[in-house]
N, C-alpha and C positions, 0 to 999 in steps of 0.2 A: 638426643631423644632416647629411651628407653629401648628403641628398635636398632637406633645405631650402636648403642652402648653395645646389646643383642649379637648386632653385622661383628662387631671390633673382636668379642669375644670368643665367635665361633672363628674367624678370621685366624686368630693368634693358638686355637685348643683351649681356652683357659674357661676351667668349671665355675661355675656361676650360680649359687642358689640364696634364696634371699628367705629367712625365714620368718616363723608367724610371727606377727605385731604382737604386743603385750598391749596394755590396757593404755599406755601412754601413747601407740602408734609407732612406737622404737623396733626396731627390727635388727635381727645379726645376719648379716652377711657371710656366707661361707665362699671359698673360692680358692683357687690355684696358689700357689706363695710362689711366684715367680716374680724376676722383673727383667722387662726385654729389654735390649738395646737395638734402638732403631736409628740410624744415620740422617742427618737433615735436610737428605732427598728422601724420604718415608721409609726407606730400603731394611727391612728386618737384616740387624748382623749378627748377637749374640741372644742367648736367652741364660739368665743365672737363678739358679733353684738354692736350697736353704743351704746345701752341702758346702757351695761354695764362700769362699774367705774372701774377706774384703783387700786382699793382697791381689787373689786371683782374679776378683771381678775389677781392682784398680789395672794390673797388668793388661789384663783383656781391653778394658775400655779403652788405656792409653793405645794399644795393639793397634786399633781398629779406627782409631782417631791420625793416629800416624800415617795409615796407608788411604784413608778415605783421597780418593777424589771425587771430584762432585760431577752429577750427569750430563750429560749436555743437553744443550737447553732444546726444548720440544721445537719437532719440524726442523732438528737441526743447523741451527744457527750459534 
């Protein structure tokens, strides 16, 4: 939903404007140029902005794939 989209973006810092329609209803989107790396318990571990190389965001990703381990499971079991 549009409020969630709203939750995710203040959540993360990421700007977000959405600008006027043209006559077709087409709109341009402005917004952050990031892309996060989140681990597949939701866990934010990297954030990579434009500066970064696709060497540095491969090295980082593999980094943090390496050392993941996964949460344990709720209520602890």
């Amino acid at each position: 939903t549009p409020e969630q989209v709203r939750a995710a973006a203040n959540a993360f810092r990421v700007y977000v404007s959405a600008g006027p329609r043209d006559d077709d209803g087409d709109y341009v989107v402005d917004h952050s140029v990031l892309t996060f790396l989140v681990d597949p318990d939701g866990v934010f571990r990297d954030c990579y902005g434009r500066s970064r190389t696709a060497e540095e965001v491969a090295r980082s990703v593999r980094g943090h794939m390496d050392a993941y381990e996964p949460l344990p499971p709720a209520g602890g079991q």
